[in-house]
N, C-alpha and C positions, 0 to 999 in steps of 0.2 A: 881579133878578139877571142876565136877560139883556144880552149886550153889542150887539145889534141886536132887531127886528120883521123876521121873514120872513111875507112876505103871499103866499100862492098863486090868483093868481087863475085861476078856470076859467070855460072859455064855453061847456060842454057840445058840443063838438063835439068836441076834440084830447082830452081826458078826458069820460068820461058827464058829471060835476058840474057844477053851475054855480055860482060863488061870488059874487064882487062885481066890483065895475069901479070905475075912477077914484074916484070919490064918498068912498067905502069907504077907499081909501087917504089923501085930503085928510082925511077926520075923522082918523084916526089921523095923521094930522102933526100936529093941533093939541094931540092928544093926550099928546105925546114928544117930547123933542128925540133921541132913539134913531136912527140907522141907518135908514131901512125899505126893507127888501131885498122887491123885487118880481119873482117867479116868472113869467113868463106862461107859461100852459101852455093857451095858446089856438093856434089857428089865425091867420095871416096877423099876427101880431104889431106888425109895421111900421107899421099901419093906428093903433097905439092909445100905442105907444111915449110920444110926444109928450102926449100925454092924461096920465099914470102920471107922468112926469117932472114936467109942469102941477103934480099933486097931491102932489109932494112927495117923490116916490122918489129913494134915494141911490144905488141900484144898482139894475138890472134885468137880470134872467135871463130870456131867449130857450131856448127850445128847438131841438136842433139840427134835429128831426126836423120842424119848423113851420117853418122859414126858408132856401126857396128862391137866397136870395142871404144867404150868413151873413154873408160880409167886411162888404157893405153894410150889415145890420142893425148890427152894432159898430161899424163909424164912425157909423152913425145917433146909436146912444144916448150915443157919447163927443161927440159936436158938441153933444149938449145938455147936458153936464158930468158926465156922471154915470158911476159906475163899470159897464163892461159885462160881463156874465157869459154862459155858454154851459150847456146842461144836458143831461144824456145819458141816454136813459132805458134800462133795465137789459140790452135787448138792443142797442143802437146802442153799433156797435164804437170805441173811442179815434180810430180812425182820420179821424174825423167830424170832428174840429178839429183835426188836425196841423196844418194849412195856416194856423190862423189861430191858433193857441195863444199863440204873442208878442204878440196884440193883443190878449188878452182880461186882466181886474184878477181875471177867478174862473173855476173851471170847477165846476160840481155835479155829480155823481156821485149819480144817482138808486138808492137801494137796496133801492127798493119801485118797483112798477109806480104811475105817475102818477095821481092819481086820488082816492084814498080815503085816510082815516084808520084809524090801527088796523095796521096790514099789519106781518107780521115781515118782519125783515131778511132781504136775499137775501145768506145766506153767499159765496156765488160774485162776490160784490162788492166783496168785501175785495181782488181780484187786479187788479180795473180799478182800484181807488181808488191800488195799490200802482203799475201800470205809467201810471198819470198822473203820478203821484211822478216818477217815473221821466223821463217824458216833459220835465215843465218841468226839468229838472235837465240832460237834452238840450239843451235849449233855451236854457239861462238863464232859464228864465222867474222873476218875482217875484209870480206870480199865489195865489191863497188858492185853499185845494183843499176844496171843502165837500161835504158827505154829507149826503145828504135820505132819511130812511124807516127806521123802527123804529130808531132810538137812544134807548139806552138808559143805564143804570147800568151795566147788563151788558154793554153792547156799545161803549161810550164810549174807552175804554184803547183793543182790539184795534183800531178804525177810527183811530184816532190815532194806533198803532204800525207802519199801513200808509201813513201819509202826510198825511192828514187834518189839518187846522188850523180848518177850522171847522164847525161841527156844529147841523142843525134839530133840534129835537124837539118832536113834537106831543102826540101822547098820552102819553108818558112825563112830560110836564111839566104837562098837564092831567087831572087825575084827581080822581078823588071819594076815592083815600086819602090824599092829602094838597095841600097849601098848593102854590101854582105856585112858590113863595118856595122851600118845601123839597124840592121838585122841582128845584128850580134848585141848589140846594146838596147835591142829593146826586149829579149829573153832574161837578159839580164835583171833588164829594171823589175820586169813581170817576176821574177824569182825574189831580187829583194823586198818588192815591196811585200810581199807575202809571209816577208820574214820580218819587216821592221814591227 
């Protein structure tokens, strides 16, 4: 029921964890024909960009707080066709991509500290997710405005009536009480009903 694969990859240095690399994302291409939306929430990004795209990535997310030269990192990833994104983790202020907001296809709105599974939502995140609304609407921008960390059923509606259009969910959708299928279909219900 998902409409993409969001892959986080970590290098244990930008976050404690360490996840997978390229490899990791080339299986899951052969895997889907799905979207695969690629996180890096490594250190020096620019070094591996080309690798991730290699293996299949439709979009990749940069962090802004990993990327010494951001302008540069997004013409990187859009020269190798792929959709470029920017990610803001819960203390790094909007202000981090004013300058490049028009050039980006996403911005994330980190709403857990980067890192771990499991983590509640940073209430105080609903106002960033609201003045990036805000922001691309300033702008003109036609960028997708996505929310990473503790989504839920419960908390799917209010992130989406703050601006939101596209939405991770990790452990809400992975659980031992139920099917990832009806995990999928109950973010759903919780989003339409919100809008019926």
């Amino acid at each position: 029921g998902a409409d993409c694969i969001h892959l986080d990859v970590m290098d244990g240095s930008f976050v404690p964890n360490i996840s997978f690399g390229p490899l990791m994302v080339e299986t899951v291409r052969r895997l889907t024909s799905l979207p695969l939306d690629v996180h890096l929430m490594i250190v020096q990004p620019d070094r591996y960009v080309e690798a991730f795209a290699a293996a299949g990535a439709t979009s990749i997310t940069v962090q802004a707080e990993a990327c010494l030269h951001l302008h540069r990192q997004i013409a990187q990833i859009h020269d190798l066709g792929l959709r470029a994104a920017v990610a803001l983790n819960p203390a790094t202020p909007l202000a981090a991509i004013e300058e490049v907001v028009t050039d980006l296809d996403m911005v994330l709105i980190m709403t857990v500290n980067p890192g771990f599974g499991g983590q509640s939502f940073i209430s105080q995140s609903l106002s960033k997710v609201r003045r990036t609304r805000d922001l691309f609407e300033r702008c003109g921008s036609a960028a997708d405005l996505q929310v990473d960390g503790g989504i839920s059923a419960a908390n799917i509606a209010e992130v989406a009536r703050a601006g939101a259009n596209v939405f991770v969910a990790g452990s809400s959708v992975f659980t031992k009480a139920r099917t990832v299928e009806a995990s999928m279909r109950m973010l759903r219900q919780a989003l339409a009903a919100d809008t019926a």
